[in-house]
C-alpha positions as CSV (number, residue, x, y, z in Angstrom):
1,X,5.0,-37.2,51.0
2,X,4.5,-37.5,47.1
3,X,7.1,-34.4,45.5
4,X,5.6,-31.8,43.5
5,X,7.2,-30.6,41.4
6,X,5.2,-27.4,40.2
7,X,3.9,-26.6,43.4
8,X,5.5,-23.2,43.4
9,X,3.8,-22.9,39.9
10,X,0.2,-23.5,42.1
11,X,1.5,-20.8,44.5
12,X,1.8,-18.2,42.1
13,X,-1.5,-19.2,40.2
14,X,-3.7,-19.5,43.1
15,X,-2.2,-16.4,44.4
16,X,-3.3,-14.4,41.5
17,X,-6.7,-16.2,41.5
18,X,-6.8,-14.7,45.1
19,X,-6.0,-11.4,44.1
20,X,-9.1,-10.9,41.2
21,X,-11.2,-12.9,43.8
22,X,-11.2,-10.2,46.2
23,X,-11.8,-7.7,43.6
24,X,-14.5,-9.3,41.6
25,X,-15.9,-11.3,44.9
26,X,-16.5,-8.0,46.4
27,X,-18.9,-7.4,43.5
28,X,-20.6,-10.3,42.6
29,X,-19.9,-12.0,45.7
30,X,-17.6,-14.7,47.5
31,X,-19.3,-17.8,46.1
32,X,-20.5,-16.6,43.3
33,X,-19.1,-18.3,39.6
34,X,-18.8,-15.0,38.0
35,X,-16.5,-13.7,40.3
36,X,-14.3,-16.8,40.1
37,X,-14.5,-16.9,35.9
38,X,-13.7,-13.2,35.8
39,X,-10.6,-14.0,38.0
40,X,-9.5,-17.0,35.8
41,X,-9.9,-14.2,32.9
42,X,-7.4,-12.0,34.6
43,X,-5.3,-14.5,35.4
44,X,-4.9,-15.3,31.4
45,X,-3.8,-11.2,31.6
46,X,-1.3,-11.5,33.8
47,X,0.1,-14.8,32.5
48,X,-0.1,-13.6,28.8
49,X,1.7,-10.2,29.6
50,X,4.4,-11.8,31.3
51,X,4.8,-14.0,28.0
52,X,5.1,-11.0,25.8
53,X,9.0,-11.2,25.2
54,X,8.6,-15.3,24.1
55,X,6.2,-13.5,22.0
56,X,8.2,-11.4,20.3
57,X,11.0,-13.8,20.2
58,X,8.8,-15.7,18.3
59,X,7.8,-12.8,15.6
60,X,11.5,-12.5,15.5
61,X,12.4,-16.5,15.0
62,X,9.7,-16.5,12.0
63,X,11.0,-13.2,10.6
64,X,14.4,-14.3,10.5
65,X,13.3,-18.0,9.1
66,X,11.5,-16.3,6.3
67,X,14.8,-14.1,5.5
68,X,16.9,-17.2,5.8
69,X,14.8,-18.6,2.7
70,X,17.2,-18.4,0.3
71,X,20.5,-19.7,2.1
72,X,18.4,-22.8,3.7
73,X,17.6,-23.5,0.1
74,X,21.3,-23.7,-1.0
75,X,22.6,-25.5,1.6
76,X,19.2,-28.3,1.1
77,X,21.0,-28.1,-2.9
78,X,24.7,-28.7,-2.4
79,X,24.1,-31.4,0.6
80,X,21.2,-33.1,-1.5
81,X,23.1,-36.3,-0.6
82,X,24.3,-35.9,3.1
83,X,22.2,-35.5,6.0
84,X,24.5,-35.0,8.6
85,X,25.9,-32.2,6.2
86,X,23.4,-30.4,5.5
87,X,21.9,-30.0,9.9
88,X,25.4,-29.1,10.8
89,X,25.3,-26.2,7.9
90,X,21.8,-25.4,9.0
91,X,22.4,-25.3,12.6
92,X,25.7,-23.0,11.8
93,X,23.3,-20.5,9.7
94,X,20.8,-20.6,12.7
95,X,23.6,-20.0,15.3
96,X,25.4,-17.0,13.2
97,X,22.0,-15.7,12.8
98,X,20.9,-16.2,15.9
99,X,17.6,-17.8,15.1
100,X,15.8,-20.4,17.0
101,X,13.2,-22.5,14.8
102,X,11.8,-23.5,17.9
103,X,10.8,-20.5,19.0
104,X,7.2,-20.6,17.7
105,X,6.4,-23.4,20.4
106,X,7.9,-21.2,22.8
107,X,4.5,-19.4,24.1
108,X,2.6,-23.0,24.2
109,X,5.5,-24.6,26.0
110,X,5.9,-22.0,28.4
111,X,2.0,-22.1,29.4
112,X,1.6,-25.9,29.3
113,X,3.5,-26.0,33.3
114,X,0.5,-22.9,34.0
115,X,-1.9,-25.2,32.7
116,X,-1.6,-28.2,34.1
117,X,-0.7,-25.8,38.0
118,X,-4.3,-24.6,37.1
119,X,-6.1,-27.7,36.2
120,X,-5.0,-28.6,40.0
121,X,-6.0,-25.6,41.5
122,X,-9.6,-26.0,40.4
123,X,-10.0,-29.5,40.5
124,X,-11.0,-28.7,43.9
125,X,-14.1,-30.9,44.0
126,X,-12.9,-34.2,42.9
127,X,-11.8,-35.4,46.8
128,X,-13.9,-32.4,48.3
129,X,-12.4,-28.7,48.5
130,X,-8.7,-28.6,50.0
131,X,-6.0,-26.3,50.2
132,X,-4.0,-25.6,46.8
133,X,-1.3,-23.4,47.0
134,X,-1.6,-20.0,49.0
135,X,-5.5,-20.5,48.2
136,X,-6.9,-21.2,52.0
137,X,-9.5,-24.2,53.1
138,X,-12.1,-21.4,53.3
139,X,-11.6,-19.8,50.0
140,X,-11.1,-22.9,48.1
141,X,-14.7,-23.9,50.0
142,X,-16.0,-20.5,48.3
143,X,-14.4,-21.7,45.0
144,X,-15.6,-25.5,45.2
145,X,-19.2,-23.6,45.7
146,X,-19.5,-21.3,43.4
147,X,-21.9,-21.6,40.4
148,X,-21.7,-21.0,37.0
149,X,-25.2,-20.9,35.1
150,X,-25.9,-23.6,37.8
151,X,-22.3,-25.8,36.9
152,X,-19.5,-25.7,38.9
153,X,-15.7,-25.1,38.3
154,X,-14.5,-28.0,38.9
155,X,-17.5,-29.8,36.9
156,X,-16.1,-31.6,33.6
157,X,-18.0,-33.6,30.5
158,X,-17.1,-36.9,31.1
159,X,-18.1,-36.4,35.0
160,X,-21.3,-34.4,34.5
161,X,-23.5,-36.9,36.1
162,X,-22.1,-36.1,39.9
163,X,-22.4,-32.8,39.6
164,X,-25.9,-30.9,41.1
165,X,-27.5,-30.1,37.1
166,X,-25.8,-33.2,34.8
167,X,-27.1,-30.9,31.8
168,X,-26.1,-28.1,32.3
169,X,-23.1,-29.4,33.0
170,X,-23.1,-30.9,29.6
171,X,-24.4,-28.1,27.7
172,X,-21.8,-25.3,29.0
173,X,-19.1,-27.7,28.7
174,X,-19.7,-28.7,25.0
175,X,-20.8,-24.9,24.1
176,X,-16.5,-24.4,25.9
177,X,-15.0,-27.0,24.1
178,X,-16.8,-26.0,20.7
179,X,-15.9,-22.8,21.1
180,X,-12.1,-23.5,22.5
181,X,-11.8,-25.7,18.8
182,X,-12.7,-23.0,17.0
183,X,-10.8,-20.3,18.4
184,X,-7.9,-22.2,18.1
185,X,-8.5,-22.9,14.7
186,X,-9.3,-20.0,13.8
187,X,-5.9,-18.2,15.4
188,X,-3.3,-20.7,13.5
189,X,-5.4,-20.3,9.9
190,X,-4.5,-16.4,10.5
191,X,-1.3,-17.3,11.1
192,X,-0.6,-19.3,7.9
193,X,-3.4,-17.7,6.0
194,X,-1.9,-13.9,5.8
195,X,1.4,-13.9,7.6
196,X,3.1,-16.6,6.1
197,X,4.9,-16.8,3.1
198,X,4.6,-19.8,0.3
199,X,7.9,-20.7,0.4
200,X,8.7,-20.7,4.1
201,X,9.5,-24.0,4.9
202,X,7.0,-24.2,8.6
203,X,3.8,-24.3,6.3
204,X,3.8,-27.5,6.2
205,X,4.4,-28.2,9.8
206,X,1.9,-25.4,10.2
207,X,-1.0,-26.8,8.5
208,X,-0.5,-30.2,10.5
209,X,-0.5,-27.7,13.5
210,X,-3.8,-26.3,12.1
211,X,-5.9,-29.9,12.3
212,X,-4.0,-31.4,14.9
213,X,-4.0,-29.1,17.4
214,X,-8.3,-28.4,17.3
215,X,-8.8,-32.2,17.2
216,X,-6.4,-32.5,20.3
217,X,-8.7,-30.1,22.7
218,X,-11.9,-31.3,21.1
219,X,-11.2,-34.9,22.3
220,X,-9.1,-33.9,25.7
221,X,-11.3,-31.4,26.1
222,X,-14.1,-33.8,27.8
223,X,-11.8,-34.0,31.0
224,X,-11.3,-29.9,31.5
225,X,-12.9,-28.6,34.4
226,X,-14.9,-26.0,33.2
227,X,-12.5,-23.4,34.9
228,X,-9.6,-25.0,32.5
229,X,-12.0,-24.1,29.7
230,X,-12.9,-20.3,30.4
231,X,-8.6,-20.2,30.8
232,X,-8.0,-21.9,27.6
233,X,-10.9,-20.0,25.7
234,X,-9.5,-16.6,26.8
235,X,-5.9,-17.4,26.2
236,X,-7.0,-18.4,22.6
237,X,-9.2,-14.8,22.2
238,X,-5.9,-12.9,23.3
239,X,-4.2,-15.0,20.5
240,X,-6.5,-14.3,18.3
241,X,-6.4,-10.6,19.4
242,X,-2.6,-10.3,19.4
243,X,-1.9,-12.3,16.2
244,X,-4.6,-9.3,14.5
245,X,-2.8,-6.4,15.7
246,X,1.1,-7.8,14.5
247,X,-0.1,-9.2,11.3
248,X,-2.0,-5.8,10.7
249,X,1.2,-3.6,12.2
250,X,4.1,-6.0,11.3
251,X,3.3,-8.5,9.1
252,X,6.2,-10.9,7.3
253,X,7.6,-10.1,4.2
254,X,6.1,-11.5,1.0
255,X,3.0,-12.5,2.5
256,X,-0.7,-11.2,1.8
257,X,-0.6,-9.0,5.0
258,X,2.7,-7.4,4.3
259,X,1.0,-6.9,0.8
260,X,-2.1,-5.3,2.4
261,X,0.2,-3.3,5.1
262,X,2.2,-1.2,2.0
263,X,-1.3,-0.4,0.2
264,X,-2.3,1.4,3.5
265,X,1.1,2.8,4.1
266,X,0.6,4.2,0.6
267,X,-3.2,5.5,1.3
268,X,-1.7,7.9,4.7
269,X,1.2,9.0,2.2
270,X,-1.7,9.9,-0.5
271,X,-3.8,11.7,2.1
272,X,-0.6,13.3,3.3
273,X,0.3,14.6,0.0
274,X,-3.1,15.5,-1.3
275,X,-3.6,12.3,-3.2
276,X,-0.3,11.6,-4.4
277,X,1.9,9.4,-3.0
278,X,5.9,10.7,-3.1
279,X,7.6,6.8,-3.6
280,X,5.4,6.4,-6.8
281,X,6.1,9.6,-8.6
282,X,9.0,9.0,-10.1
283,X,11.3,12.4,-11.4
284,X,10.4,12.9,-14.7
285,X,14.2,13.5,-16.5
286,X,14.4,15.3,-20.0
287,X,15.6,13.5,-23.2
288,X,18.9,14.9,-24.7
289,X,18.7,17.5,-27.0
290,X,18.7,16.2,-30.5
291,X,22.5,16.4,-31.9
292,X,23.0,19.1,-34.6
293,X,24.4,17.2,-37.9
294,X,26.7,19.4,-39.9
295,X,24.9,20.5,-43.4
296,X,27.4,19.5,-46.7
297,X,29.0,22.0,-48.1
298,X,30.8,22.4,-51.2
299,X,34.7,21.4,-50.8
300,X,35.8,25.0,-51.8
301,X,33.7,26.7,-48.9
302,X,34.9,24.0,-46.2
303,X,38.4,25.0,-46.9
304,X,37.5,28.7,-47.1
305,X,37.4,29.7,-50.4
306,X,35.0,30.9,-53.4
307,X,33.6,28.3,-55.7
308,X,34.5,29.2,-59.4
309,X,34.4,27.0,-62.2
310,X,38.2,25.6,-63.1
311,X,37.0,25.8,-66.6
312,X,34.9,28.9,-67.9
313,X,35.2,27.7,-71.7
314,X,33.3,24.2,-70.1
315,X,31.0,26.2,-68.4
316,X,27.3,25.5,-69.9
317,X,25.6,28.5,-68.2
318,X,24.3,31.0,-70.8
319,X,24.3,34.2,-70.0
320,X,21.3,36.5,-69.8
321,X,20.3,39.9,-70.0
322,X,18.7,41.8,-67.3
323,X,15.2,40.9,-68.3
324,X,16.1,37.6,-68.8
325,X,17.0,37.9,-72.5
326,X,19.4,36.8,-74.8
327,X,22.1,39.5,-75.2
328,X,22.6,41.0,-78.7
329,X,25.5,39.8,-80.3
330,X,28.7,42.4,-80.5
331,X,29.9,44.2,-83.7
């Protein structure tokens, strides 16, 4: 007996996948494709919502690596020249911190054991349908049946030809895989584009995750079931979806959406306040009154008294009549 190590992992999916099947089956019908994709789509739900705290640990991880900037710069200064130094300072600053630079991988990693529990659940026609998991010999029958614009689930690229419509097969599989590239693609530009800031140190890492990444899936995608594909595809729209609404809501620091964030902030403040915004008025304070110099007077008046001439005989006034005349001499 060969030891499985995620079959408990298979349990759960294919227990989910049971629960939307008899939802959407009792709709569109047992066999029917439709009702099988629309189950793998609630399975990304459920999974995705459980995955909302490594989520936000991971908004939390980059927020803190971003405010971390300027120590992880100093230490990279003063140990220039040792190595060792320099991770054991870094790793002391990420433990006092408590920030994980890993934890950006953390919603990948934690889905990659879902993925591959899933790509066994609906690889149910390789050997002919079989029980996986809780999923029973007649419902995995139903799933191995069931059509999807005339391809089945199980049906991959690279194995169109065994499949009942080879191009169809081909033709939904590639239209998947280009559109699983480009989604993906598309969700880590956002990420780098507007929510991360120049200096952070993960661009770089980042923008090799940007090419490497999309290239990955469009050359392992060939050998997805299409079921694998809808999964991936609608994990990558709730990405893509989820990425929008905290880059929008919560963005970084010194990046181009925290930018755009404080010009709305400032817009509700301005319709608030009838077109003024209260953090840009600044209080408009008064210069200080001009200081009154005293006026110079005459040394005799500053110490009180009356000027008068000290000399009269010296004194070159002429005196003058009342109409301005010279008085008549005196006999």
């Amino acid at each position: 007996m060969t030891l499985n190590p995620l079959a408990w992992l298979e349990d759960i999916v294919s227990w989910i996948l049971i629960q939307f099947h008899s939802l959407f089956g009792a709709i569109f019908g047992q066999s029917s494709g439709i009702g099988w994709a629309l189950s793998i789509v609630g399975l990304v739900v459920v999974i995705r919502i459980a995955l909302i705290p490594l989520f936000v640990r991971q908004i939390n991880s980059q927020r803190n690596m971003q405010i971390l900037q300027p120590k992880i710069k100093e230490i990279q200064a003063k140990y220039a020249g040792d190595r060792e130094r320099q991770s054991a300072e870094m790793m002391a600053l990420y433990k006092e911190t408590g920030t994980n630079p890993l934890a950006s991988c953390l919603p990948i990693l934690a889905q990659a054991p879902i993925f591959f529990a899933l790509f066994r659940v609906l690889n149910i026609g390789v050997a002919g349908p079989s029980q996986f998991g809780v999923m029973s010999l007649e419902q995995a029958q139903q799933a191995h049946d069931s059509l999807l614009l005339g391809v089945p689930l199980y049906a991959t690229f690279v194995k169109a030809a065994a499949t009942p419509s080879p191009l169809a097969t081909h033709v939904l599989t590639a239209v998947l895989i280009v559109l699983m590239t480009i989604t993906t693609f598309t969700s880590q530009r956002m990420l780098i584009v507007k929510n991360t800031a120049k200096n952070n140190p993960m661009v770089q890492q980042q923008k090799i995750l940007l090419y490497v990444f999309p290239f990955f899936f469009m050359v392992t995608g060939i050998n997805f079931p299409v079921g694998v594909l809808i999964y991936w595809l609608t994990t990558n729209l709730w990405s893509m979806g989820q990425q929008f609404y905290v880059i929008r809501n919560n963005p970084q620091p010194d990046t181009p959406a925290y930018a755009a964030w404080e010009e709305r902030e400032a817009a509700k403040r301005r319709r608030k306040n009838g077109g003024v915004d209260p953090e840009e008025v600044k209080p408009v304070i008064a210069p200080p009154a001009p200081r009154q110099q005293p006026k110079n007077q005459p040394r005799s008046k500053r110490k009180g008294g009356t000027a008068t001439p000290a000399n009269p005989a010296n004194d070159d006034s002429t005196p003058t009549g009342p109409d301005g005349a010279d008085p008549e001499p005196q006999t």
